[in-house]
C-alpha positions as CSV (number, residue, x, y, z in Angstrom):
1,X,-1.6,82.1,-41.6
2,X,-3.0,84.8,-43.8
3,X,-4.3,82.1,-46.8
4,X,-5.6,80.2,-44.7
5,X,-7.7,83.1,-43.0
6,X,-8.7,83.8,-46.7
7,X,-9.7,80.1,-47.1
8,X,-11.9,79.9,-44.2
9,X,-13.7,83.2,-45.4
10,X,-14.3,82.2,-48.5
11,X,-15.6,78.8,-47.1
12,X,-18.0,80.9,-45.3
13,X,-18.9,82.7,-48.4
14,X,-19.8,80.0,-50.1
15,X,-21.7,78.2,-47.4
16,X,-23.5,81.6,-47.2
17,X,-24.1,81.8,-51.3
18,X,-25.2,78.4,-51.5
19,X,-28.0,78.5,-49.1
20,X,-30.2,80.7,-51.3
21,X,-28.8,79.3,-54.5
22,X,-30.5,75.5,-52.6
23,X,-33.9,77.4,-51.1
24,X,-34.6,79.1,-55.0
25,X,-34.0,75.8,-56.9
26,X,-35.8,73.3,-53.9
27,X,-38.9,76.8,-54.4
28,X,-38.8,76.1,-58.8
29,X,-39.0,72.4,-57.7
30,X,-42.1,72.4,-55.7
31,X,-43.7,74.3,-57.4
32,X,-43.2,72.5,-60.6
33,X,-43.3,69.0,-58.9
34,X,-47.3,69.6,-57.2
35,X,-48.3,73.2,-58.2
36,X,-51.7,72.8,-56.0
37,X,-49.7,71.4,-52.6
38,X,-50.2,73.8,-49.6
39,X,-48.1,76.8,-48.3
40,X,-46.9,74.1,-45.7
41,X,-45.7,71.5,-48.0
42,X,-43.9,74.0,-50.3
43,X,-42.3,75.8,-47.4
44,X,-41.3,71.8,-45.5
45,X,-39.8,71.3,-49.0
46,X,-37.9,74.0,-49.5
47,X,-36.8,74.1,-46.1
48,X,-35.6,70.8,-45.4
49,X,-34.7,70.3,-48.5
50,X,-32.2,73.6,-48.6
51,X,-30.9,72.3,-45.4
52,X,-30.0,68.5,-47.1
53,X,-28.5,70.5,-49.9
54,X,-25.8,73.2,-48.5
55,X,-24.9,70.1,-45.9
56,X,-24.2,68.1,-49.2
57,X,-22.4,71.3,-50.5
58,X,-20.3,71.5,-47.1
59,X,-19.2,67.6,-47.2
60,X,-18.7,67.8,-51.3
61,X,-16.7,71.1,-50.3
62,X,-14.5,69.4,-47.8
63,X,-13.9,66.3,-49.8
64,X,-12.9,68.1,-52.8
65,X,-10.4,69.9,-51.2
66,X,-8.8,66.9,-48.9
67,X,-8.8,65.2,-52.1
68,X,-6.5,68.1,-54.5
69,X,-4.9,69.4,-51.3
70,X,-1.0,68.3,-51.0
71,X,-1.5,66.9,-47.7
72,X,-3.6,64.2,-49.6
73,X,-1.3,63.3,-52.7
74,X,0.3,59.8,-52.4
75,X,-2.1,59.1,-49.1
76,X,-5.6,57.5,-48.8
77,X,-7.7,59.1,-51.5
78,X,-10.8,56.3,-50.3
79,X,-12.0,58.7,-47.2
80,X,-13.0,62.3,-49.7
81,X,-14.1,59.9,-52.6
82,X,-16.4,58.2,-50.1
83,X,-18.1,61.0,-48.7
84,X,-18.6,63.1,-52.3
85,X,-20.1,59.7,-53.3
86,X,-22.1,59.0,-50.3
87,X,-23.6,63.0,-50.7
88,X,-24.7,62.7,-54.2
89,X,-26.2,59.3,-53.3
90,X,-27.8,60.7,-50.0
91,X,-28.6,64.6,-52.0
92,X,-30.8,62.3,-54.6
93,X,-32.6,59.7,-52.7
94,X,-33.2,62.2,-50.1
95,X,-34.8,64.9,-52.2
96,X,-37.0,62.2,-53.6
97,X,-38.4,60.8,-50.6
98,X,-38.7,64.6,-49.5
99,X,-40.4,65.2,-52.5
100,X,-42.9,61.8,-52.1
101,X,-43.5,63.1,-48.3
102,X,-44.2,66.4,-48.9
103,X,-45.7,67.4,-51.7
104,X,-46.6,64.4,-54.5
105,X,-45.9,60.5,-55.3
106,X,-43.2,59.9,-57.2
107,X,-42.1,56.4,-58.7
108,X,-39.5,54.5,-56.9
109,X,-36.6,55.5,-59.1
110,X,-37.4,59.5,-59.3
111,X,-33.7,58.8,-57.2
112,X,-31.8,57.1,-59.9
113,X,-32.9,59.8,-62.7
114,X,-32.3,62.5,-59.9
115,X,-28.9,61.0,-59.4
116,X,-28.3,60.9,-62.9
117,X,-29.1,64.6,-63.6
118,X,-26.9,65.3,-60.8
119,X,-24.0,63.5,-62.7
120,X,-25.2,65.3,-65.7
121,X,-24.9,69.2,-64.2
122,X,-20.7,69.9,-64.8
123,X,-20.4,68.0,-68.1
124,X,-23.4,70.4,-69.5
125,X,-21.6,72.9,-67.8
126,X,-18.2,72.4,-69.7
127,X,-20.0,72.4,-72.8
128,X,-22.2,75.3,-71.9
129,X,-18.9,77.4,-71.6
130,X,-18.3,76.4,-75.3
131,X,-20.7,77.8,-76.7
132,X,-21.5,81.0,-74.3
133,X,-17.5,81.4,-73.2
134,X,-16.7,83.8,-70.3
135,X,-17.0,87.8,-70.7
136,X,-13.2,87.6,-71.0
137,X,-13.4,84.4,-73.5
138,X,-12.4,81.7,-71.7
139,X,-14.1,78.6,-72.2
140,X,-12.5,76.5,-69.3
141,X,-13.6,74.6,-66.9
142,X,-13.3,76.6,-64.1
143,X,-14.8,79.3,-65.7
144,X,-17.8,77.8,-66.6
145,X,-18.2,77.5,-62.7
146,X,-17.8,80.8,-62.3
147,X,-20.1,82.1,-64.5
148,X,-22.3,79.7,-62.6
149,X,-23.5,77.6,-64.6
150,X,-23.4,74.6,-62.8
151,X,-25.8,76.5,-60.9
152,X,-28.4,77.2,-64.2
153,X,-28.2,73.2,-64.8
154,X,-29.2,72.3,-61.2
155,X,-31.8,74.3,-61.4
156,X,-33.4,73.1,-65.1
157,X,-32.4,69.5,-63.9
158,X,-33.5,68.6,-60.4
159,X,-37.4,70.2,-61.4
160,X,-37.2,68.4,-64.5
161,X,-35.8,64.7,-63.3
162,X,-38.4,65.0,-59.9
163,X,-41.5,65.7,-62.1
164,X,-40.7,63.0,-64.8
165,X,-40.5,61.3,-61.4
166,X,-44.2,62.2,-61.2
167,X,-46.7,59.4,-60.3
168,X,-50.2,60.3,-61.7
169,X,-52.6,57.8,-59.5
170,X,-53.3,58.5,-56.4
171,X,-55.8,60.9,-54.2
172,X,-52.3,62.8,-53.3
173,X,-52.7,64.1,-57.2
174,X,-55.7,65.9,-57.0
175,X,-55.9,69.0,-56.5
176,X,-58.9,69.1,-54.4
177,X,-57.7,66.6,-52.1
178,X,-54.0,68.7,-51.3
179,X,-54.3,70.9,-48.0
């Protein structure tokens, strides 16, 4: 009873860390999607976006677990592998079309490259630990996590994928024309 009061806290911890860890990197995002948009677009953004993000993080979370835990081995493996893939699919698509509604155009498949950057955060992360290893010198997996840089990725790669997304026509684009 006492680990799993220890799992549910950390669970909480997490959910708790990775609310601001979503609000600063959807805030980098707007800001270096439409620069000019208003106070309210930036804040609907961030906001919304934040929200579609730690829920992501929450179902990810859950699936990840059912899927290593010992209850799962040798029984359907479909159910966690579904939702981790349905969440990256939903986390991409919907941060575009946040993105398109709130602040700028962006072409249709802004998604796919968002999706892809997505894919791209833990291998850069295992390789990151390579060459910058731990403060006690690993260079594992699971301490790259911890030294968060998972974290540093998302936050170069979902600005970066969103404003090669970028659609230049368009009064939206103007600066003058943004309330």
């Amino acid at each position: 009873m006492g680990q799993g009061m220890g799992r549910s806290r950390l669970a909480r911890r997490l959910q708790l860390v990775a609310f601001p860890i979503s609000a600063v990197i959807m805030a980098v995002s707007s800001y270096v999607i439409a620069p000019h948009a208003g106070w309210r677009n930036h804040t609907t953004f961030v906001g919304l976006g934040s929200i579609l993000a730690v829920a992501a993080f929450a179902a990810l979370r859950w699936a990840t677990f059912a899927l290593f835990s010992e209850m799962m081995i040798g029984t359907l493996w479909q159910a966690p592998v579904a939702v981790i893939v349905l969440s990256w699919v939903i986390v991409a698509v919907g941060l575009a079309v946040l993105a398109n509604w709130c602040l700028t155009s962006l072409h249709v498949w802004s998604a796919a490259l968002l999706a892809l950057g997505l894919i791209l955060v833990l291998p850069l992360s295992f390789a990151t630990i390579r060459i910058f290893p731990a403060l006690n010198g690993s260079t594992d997996e699971l301490h790259s996590i911890k030294m968060g840089y998972p974290v540093f990725w998302a936050a170069l790669i979902v600005p970066l994928a969103l404003r090669i997304g970028f659609k230049r026509t368009g009064m939206r684009d103007r600066p003058s024309a943004i309330g």
